[in-house]
C-alpha positions as CSV (number, residue, x, y, z in Angstrom):
1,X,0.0,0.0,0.0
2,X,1.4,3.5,-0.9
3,X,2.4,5.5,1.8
4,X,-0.1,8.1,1.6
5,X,-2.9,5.5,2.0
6,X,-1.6,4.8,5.4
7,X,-2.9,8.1,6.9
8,X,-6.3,7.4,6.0
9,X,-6.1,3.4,6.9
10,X,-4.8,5.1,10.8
11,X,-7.8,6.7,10.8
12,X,-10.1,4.2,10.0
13,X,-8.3,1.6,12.3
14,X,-8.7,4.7,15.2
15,X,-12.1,5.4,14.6
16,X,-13.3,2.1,13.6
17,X,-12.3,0.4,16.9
18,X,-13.6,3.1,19.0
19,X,-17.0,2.6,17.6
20,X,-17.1,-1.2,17.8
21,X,-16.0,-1.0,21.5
22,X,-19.0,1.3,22.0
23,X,-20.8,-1.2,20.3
24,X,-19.6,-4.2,22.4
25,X,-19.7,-2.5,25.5
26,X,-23.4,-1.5,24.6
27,X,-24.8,-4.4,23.1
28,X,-22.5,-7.1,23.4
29,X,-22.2,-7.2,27.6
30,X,-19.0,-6.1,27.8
31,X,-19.3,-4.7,31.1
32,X,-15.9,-5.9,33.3
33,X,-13.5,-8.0,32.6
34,X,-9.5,-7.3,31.0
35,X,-11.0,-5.0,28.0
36,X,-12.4,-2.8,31.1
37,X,-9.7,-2.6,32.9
38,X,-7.7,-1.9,30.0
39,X,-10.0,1.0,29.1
40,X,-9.7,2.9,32.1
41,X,-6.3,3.3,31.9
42,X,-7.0,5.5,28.4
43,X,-10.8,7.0,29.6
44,X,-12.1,9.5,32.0
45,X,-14.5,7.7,34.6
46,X,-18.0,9.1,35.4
47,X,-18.6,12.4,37.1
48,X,-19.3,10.5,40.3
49,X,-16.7,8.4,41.0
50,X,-13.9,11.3,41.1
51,X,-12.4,14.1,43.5
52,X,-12.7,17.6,42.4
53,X,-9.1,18.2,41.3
54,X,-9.0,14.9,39.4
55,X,-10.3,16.1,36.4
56,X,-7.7,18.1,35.0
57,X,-5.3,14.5,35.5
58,X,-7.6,12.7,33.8
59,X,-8.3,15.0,31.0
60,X,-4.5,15.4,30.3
61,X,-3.0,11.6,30.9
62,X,-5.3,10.1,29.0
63,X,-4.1,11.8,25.8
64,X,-0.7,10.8,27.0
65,X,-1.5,7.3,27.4
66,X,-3.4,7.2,24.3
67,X,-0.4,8.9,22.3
68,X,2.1,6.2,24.3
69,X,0.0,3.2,24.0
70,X,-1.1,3.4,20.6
71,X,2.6,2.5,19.4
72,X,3.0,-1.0,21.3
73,X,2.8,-3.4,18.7
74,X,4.0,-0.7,16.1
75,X,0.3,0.4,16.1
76,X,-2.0,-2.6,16.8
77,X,-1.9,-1.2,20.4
78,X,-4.0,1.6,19.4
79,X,-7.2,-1.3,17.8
80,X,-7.0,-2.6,21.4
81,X,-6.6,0.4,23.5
82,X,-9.2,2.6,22.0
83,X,-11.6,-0.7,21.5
84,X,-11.3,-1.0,25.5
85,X,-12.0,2.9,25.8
86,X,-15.3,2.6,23.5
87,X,-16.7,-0.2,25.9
88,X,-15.7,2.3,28.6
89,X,-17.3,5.1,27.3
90,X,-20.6,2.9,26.6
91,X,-21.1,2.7,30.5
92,X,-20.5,6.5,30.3
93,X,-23.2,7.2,27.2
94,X,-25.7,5.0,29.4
95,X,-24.9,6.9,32.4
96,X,-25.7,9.7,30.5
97,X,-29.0,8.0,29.1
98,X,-30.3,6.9,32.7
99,X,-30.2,10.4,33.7
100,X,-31.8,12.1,30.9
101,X,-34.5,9.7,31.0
102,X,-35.2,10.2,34.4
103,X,-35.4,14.2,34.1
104,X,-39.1,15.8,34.6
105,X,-39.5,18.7,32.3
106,X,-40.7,20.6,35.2
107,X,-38.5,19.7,37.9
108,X,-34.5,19.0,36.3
109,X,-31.4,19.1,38.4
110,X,-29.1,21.4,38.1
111,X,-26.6,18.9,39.4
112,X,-27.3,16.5,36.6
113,X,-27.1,19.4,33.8
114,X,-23.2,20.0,35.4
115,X,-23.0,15.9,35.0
116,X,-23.9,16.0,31.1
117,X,-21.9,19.1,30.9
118,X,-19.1,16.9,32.2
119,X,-19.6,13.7,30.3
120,X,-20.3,15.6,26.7
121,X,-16.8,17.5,27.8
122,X,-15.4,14.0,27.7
123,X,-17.4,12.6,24.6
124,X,-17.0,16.1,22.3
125,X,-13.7,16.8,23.4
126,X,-11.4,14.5,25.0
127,X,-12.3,11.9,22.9
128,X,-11.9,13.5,19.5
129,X,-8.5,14.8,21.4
130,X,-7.3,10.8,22.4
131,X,-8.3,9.8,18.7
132,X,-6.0,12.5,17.4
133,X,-3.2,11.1,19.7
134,X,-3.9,7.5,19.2
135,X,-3.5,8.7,15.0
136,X,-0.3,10.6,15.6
137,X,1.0,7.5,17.8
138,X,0.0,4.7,15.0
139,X,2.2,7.1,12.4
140,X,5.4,7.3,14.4
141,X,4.8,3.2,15.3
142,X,4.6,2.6,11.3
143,X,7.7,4.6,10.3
144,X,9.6,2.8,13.1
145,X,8.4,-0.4,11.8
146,X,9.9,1.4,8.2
147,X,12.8,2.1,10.1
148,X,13.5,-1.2,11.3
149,X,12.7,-2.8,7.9
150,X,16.0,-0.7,5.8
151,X,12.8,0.9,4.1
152,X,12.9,4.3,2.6
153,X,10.2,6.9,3.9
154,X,9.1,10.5,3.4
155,X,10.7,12.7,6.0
156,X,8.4,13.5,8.5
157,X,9.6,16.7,10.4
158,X,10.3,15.2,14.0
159,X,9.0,18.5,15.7
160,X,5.9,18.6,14.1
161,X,4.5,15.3,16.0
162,X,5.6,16.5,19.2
163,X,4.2,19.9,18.1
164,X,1.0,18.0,18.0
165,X,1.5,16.6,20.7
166,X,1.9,19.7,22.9
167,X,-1.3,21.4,21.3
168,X,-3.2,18.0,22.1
169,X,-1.5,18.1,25.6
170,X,-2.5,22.1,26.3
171,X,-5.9,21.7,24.9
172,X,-6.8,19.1,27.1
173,X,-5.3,21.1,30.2
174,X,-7.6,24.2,29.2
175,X,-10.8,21.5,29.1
176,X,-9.5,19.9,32.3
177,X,-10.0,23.3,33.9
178,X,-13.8,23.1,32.9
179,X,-13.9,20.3,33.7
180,X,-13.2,20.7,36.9
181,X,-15.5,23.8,36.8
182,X,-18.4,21.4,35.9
183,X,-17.3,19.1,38.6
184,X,-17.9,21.6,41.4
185,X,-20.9,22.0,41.1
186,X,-22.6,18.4,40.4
């Protein structure tokens, strides 16, 4: 396959696995077990189940992690990682379900608006952040691969990854904040 295809195969290998996790972790039972476990180490848990300063952690290491843990395997680690973070994030999107449903239009909880403010934070804007870093991670794995191989590739400038990186890494400090915002009051 040419080179340039690669870029869009990352992304569909990203993407892909994120949404059949989802779809495991929704339909398929996937509810504990070593997929879970793996998945929290690259998600942000539910609103209730952390401190108030945690947030801005969470928000920021799991891009890390996602970046680091997408080049195990020269890039396979990003199909498992980001498959165990879609069954994680199922429990999150029914979390999120369970408590619209429940809402009276007359009476709703300001504490549970803060707690979809919260989880759509992590849904709209971690997440497309983690998928970014998981792509960037399955790039640099496959040119190591290249690397290793004696095969020529097109210079990629070294900085501009770690540029990436940084923006992905400041971005999700900035959220974190708001996150944390969000967390105070719910």
């Amino acid at each position: 396959m040419r080179e340039e295809y690669w870029y869009y195969a990352f992304w569909l290998l990203v993407v892909g696995s994120w949404v059949l996790g989802v779809a495991y972790g929704k339909w398929g039972g996937g509810y504990g077990g070593v997929l879970l476990d793996l998945g929290q180490a690259v998600s942000v848990p539910q609103p209730g189940k952390l401190e108030l300063w945690q947030p801005i952690l969470y928000f920021t290491l799991t891009v890390v992690a996602t970046f680091v843990l997408s080049q195990l395997f020269f890039g396979v680690g990003a199909a498992i990682f980001l498959f165990a973070r879609g069954i994680s994030d199922s429990g999150l999107i029914s979390g999120m379900e369970a408590m619209v449903s429940n809402w009276k239009l007359a009476y709703i909880q300001t504490g549970d608006l803060w707690a979809i403010f919260f989880i759509m934070l992590v849904l709209a804007v971690n997440l497309p952040l983690c998928l970014w870093a998981a792509h960037i991670g399955t790039q640099r794995a496959t040119r190591m691969l290249y690397r290793l191989r004696g095969k020529p590739t097109k210079p990629l400038a070294r900085h501009e990854t770690i540029m990436n990186l940084l923006m992905i890494i400041a971005i999700s400090l900035v959220v974190g904040l708001v996150a944390t915002f969000a967390l105070s009051y719910t």
